[in-house]
Structure formats: structure tokens, C-alpha cells
C-alpha positions, 0 to 999 in steps of 0.5 A: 623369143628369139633373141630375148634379152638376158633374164633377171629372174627366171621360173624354172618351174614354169616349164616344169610343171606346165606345158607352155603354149603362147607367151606374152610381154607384159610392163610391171608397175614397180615402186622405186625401191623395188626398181633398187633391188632388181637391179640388186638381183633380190627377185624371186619369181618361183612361186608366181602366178598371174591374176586376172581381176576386173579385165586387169593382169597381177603378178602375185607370189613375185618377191622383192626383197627389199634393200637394206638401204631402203628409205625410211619413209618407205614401208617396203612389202616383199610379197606387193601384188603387182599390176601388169600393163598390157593392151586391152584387146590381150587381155581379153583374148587371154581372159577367154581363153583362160575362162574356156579352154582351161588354161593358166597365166604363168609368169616365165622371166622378168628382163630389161626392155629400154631400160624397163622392167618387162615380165614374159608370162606364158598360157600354160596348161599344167602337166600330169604326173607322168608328163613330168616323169618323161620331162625328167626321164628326156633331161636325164637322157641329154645329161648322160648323151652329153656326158658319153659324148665328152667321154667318147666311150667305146664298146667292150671288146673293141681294140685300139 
């Protein structure tokens, strides 16, 4: 992921709530209206989660908004519980480790790749309650480091 292409839509809350080990890039199956109001930037991937079922991969919990614009003959669902496309021999790697080791499928972004919709899904396992305190606690502390810094504060008592 180093030069990862920009993000459409991102999960913050990801990085939050789990600690992310391994990622993945996974092709999502879309209907053309849903393709529409990506490219319209109406993605939520906040509440999203990733399914396995029957050695297959579904994004869940990922809302589309649908286009006003959107055809008639198209009965647009925001919450459509969408397929991910990846190769056989991940998916069963990510399933035993998923069924053994205790960890969770998360969807991390969602980006362009040659013109397609690719999402970036992480194994995660979730974060204590006081692991999220020290997450808060260490972005707290590069808040205000990069505020002094800026402000380039001096002690009392030193003279100019």
C-alpha cells in the first residue's frame, strides 16, 4: 500500500476499532447505477463489514445512495449486500484464518484500479477499550506536538 491510489471512500473507524494486520484488494460486483453514484461520491463504508458464505466474500453494511437520476426501471437498494471478487486460494486462506485465529474481515477503502471499483479489506482483530484510549491518548499527543511545534513555544523565564 505504498502508493495506493486516492480513496473514494474510506473506514476510518476501521483503524479505530481494530488492529489491522494483513490487507487485501478485492473487485466489487456493482450495478451500473451504483457505479453512477460512486463516481457522485454517495458511498458510506463506515458501518461495513465482510461476510464469508459459501467460500464466497460480501461487503455488507456499505451504502450507495442512489442518484436522483436513477432509471426508472431500476428499483435502486442503498444497503444491496455486494459480492467481492477474489481468487479461490485467498479466500481460503482468509477463511482459516477468520475460523481459527479470531480474526475479522473489514472493509479499510474503496479506490479506482483501471477504471474499476477495487475495495481494500484488512484482518483485523478488534481493539480493548484501553487500546483505544492509547490510540486517542498518542493522536492527542501529535495534535498538540505538532501545535508547539508550529507555535515554537519557549520556556518561562528564558529571555530573548
Amino acid at each position: 500500500m505504498a502508493n495506493a491510489p486516492a480513496p473514494i471512500a474510506e473506514n476510518r473507524r476501521a483503524r479505530y476499532d481494530y488492529h489491522l494486520e494483513e490487507f487485501y484488494e478485492a473487485g466489487v460486483v456493482l450495478a451500473g447505477w451504483e457505479i453512477k453514484a460512486i463516481r457522485a461520491g454517495q458511498v458510506q463504508l463506515t458501518d461495513g463489514y465482510v461476510l464469508v458464505r459459501d467460500g464466497e466474500l460480501f461487503l455488507i453494511g456499505c451504502r450507495i445512495n442512489a442518484l436522483r437520476s436513477a432509471s426508472t426501471h431500476v428499483n435502486p437498494e442503498a444497503d444491496r449486500t455486494k459480492k467481492l471478487l477474489m481468487h479461490k486460494a485467498e479466500i481460503k486462506r482468509l477463511v482459516g484464518k477468520v475460523e481459527q485465529k479470531g480474526f475479522t474481515l473489514v472493509p479499510v477503502n474503496l479506490h479506482y484500479k483501471g477504471g474499476r471499483v477495487k475495495a481494500d479489506i484488512a484482518l483485523a482483530k478488534g481493539k480493548a477499550q484501553h487500546d483505544k484510549r492509547d490510540t486517542e491518548k498518542k493522536k492527542d499527543w501529535e495534535r498538540e506536538k505538532g501545535r508547539l511545534m508550529r507555535h515554537k513555544v519557549s520556556s518561562p523565564g528564558a529571555k530573548d
